[in-house]
N, C-alpha and C positions, 0 to 999 in steps of 0.2 A: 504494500500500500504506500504510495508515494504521500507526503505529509506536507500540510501545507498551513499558514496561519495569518489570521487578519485582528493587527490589534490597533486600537483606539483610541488616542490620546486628546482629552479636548481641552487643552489650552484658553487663555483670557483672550491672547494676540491672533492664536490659529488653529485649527483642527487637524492635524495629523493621522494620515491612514497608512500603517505598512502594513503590506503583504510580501512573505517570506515561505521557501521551499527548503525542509530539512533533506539535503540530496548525501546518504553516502556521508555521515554528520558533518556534512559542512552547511551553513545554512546561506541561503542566496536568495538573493530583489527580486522578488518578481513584478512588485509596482509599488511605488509611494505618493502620498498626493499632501498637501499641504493647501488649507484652506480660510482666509478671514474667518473671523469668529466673530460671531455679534451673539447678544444673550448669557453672555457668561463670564462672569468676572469673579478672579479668585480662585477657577475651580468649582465653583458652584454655579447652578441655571440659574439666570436672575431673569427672562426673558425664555419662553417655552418655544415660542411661532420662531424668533431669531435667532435660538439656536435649532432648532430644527432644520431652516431655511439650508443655513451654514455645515451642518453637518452631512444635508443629503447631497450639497454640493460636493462637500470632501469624496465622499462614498461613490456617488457617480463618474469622478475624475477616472478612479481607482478603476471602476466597472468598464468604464469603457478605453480603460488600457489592455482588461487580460481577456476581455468578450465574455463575462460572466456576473452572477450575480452574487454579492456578498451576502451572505444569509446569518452566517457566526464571528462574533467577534469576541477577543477579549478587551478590556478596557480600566483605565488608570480614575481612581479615584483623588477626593483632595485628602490630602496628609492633612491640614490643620485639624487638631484636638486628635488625633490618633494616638493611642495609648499604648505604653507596648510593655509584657509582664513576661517572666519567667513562668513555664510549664513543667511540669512531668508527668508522667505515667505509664504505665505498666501492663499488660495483658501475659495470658496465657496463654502459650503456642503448642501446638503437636510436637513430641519431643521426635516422632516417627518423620515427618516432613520437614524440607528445607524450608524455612522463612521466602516467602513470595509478596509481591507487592502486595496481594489482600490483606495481610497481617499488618502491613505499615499502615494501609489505608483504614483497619481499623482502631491501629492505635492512636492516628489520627483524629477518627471520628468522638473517643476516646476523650483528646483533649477539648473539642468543638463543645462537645455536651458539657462537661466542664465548667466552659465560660460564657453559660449563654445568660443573656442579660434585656433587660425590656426596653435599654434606652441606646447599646451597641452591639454591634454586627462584629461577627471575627472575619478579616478579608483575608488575613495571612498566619501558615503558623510556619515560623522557619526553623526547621533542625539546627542544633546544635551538634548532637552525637548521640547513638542509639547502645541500648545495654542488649547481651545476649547471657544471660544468667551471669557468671561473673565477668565475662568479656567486657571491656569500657573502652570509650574514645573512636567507636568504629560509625564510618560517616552514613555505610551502606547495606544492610544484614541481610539482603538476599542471599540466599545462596548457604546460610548459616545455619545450623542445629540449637536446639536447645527449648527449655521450657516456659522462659521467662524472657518478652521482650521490651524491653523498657525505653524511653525516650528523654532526653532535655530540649525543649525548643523555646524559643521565643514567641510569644504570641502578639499578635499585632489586629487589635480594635479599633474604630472609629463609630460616629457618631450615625445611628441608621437613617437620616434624613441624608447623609452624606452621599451612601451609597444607593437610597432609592431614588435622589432627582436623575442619577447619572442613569441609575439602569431602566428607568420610564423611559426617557427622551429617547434613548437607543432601541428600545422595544417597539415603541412609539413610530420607529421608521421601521420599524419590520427586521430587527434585528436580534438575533437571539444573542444574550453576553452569556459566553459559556463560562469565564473565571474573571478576580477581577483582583486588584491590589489596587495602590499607592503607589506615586509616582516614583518614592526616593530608592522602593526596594528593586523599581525596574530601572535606576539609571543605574545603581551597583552593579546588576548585570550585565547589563551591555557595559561596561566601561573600565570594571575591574582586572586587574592583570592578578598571577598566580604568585608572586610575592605577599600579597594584599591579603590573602586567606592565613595570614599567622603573623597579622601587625593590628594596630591600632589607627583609627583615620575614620576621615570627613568628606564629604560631598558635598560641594555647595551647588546650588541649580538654580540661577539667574532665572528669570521668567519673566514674565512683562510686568504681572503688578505686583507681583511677588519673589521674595528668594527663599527656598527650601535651605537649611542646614539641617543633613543629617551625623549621625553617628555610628561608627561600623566598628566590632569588634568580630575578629578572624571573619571575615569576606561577610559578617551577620548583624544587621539593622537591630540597634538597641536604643535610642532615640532621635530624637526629630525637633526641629522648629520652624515655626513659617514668619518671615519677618515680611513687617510690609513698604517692601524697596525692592522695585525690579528695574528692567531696561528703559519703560513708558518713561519714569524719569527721565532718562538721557534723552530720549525725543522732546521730553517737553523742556528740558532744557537748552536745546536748540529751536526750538521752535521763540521761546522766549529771546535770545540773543538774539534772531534773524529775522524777525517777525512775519515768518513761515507757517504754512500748514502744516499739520502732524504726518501727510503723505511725502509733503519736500523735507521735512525733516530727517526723515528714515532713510530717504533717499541719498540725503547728507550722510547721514552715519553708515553706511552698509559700503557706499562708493567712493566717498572722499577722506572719511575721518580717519584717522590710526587710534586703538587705545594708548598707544602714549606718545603723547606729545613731543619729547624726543626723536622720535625718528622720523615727525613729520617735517615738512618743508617750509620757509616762512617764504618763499618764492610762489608758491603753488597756488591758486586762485583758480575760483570757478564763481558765476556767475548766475544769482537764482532772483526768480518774482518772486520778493513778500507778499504779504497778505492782501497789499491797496494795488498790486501789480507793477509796481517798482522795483526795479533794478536792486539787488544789494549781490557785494560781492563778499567772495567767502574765505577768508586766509585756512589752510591747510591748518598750520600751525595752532592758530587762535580755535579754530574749531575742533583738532584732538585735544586743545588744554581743554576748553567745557567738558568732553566727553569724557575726558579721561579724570578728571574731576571727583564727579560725580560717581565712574567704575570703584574709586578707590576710597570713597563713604560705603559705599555695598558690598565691600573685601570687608571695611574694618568693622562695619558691621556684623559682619557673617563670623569673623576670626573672635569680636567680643562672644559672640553665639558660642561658635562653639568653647569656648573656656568656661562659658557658665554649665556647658552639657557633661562637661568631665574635665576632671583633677589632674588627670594622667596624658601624659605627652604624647602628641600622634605622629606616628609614624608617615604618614602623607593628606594631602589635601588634595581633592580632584577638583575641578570646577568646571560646569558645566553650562547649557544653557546656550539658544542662540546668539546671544551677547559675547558669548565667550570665542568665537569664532570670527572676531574681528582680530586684525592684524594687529602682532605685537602686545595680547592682551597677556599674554603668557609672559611677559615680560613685567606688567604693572602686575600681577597675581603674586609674580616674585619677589617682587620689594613689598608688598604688602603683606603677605603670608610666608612670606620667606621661602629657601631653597628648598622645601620640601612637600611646594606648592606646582601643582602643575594642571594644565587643559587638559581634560579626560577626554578625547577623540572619538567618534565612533568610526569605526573601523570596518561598517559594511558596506564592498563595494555599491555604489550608485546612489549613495545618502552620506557622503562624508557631512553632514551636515548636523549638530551637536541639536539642533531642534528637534530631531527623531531619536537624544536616545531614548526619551522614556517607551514611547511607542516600540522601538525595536526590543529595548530591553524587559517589555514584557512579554513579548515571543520568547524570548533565551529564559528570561524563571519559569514561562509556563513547561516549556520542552525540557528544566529540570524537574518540576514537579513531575509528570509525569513520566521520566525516566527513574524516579524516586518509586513511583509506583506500579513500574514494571506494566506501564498502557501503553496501549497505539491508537495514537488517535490522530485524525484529519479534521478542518473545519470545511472542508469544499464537498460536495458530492462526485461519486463515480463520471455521471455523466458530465459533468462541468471539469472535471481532469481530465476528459476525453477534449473536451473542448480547448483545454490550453494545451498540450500536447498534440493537438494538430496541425498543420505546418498553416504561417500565417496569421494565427491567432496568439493573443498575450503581445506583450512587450518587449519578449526578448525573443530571438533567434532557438531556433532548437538544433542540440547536435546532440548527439547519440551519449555524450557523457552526463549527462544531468536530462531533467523532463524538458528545461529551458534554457537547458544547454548552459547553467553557470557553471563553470570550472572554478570559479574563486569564490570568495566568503568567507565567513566569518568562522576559524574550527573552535569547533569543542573536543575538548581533552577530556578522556577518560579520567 
């Protein structure tokens, strides 16, 4: 069964759709789309009709790249007020059978009952290490014996108004959401490297009205904060020096600006209509100082953050966010978070672009989840993979190594 996944991210600034093919475990684009967002700010629907509008736009981009119809998605909820608790628990196993993902999946179910509550939802519960009567510290117990299998995870709650606006609107377009999380556990996924899984560290995720700080102990979200400073800043504070609209602003920042003002040029000029249709011109220079400004209040913000989340000294700081993807910002990250700070990339061919990790990065936790629980599962139907699989259809070229012929992507290591 060829596997394939479509997940969700709905953004204040845009809506994001990746669809990804697990080929031979390397996972590969099979289409992205990127959408305005109107009706939602924060992460929450504040607007039902405008973001609906906006998202059936994203969806349809997506539909009429691969000639099929999206039917399953997964999707990224908002981190703010999300709780996150230490678990354990224990069942009984057949001493006669090997352990099989059913036994994970119901020691699992195990923790869920557990912690159910009338005012929050459990969207995540993430392994620590799994017990096999006296066996400890083992990450994977398939395949093991024994009578007793025990777990430590992290459990991860949010507020059920959180996740019912998000999963209405998407039903609401005829969309089933088969799993769902938080944005900060799907950018560690996509973003994290194999050093990371036995240090201490941070994620910060610039967003338009918001910045996410999380906190990661061995590659595993232990908490979180949502400050309210994102990139919308930095447009409006161009907008305010130039007295620009918020579309010429962006336009300034993505084309013209550097985050740091250093490596821009005090020679370099470009020429835009203000607001009344007047001429203003734009120094290089003077417009990476506003921008980069204002980047380096949302570091020091982010760097206070996380010291009040923990005592203990972190071993790296990622940063992320389509803000982060401006030229030279890895450089203002570094003087403000110091050499242990760095842009966390995303690394799958055809989205080099840090506004899809969360989107991407929740295809990569759901494909451990359920690697975790020994399934196979697809979100397309038979006949709709006949559909991309025939010559001419979808996005990408097909050749005999892949359904769509990706040869590159993103590996997962055993």
């Amino acid at each position: 069964m060829k596997h394939v996944y479509t997940s969700i991210d709905l953004g204040t600034d845009s809506i994001k759709v990746v669809v990804c093919e697990l080929f031979n475990n390397k996972l590969n684009l099979l289409a992205a789309s990127s959408a305005q967002s109107k009706g939602i700010k924060k992460g929450l629907i504040t607007d039902v009709y405008e973001a609906s509008a906006s998202l059936e736009k994203a969806v349809n981009e997506v539909e009429q790249m691969l000639g099929i119809k999206i039917q399953k998605v997964l999707a990224t909820i908002p981190s703010c007020f999300a709780e996150f608790s230490m678990s354990s628990g224990a069942i009984q196993i057949d001493v006669e059978e090997a352990i099989t993902g059913k036994e994970i999946s119901d020691l699992l179910k195990l923790i869920v009952e557990e912690k159910q509550s009338d005012t929050h939802e459990i969207v995540s519960i993430l392994p620590i290490d799994f017990t096999v009567d006296e066996q400890v510290g083992i990450k994977d117990p398939k395949g093991l014996f024994g009578n007793v299998l025990g777990i430590r995870a992290i459990t991860v709650t949010t507020p059920k108004k959180n996740i019912y606006s998000v999963v209405s609107l998407l039903e609401n377009a005829g969309l089933e959401v088969v799993d769902i999380t938080i944005g900060s556990i799907a950018d560690i996924s996509a973003l994290k490297e194999k050093e990371m899984e036995s240090q201490v560290g941070a994620l910060i995720n610039i967003g338009y009205d918001t910045t996410t700080v999380s906190l990661y102990n061995k590659g595993i979200m232990v908490k979180n904060s949502v400050l309210g400073k994102g990139s919308r800043y930095v447009d409006h504070d161009i907008m305010y020096r130039y007295k620009v609209d918020e579309k010429d602003a962006i336009r300034l920042k993505e084309h013209f600006a550097l985050a740091h003002k250093n490596y821009a040029s005090v020679n370099d000029v470009c020429e835009i209509e203000d607001k009344l249709g007047m001429p203003v011109k734009v120094n290089q220079f003077e417009l990476s100082e506003t921008v980069m400004s204002r980047i380096e209040e949302i570091l020091l913000s982010a760097k206070k953050e996380i010291n009040s989340l923990t005592k203990r000294t972190v071993d790296y700081i990622l940063v992320t966010g389509g803000i982060s993807t401006m030229d030279n910002f890895s450089m203002v990250a570094e003087e403000i978070l110091e050499k242990k700070a760095k842009v966390g990339y995303v690394r799958l061919v055809g989205i080099r672009n840090n506004k899809y990790s969360t989107a991407l990065g929740n295809i990569i936790y759901f494909i451990q989840k359920t690697k975790l629980k020994g399934q196979d599962y697809t979100m397309i139907r038979k006949t709709d993979m006949e559909q991309l699989s025939s010559p001419g259809k979808g996005a990408i070229n097909v050749s005999s190594d892949s359904m769509l012929g990706r040869v590159f992507g993103y590996f997962f290591n055993d």
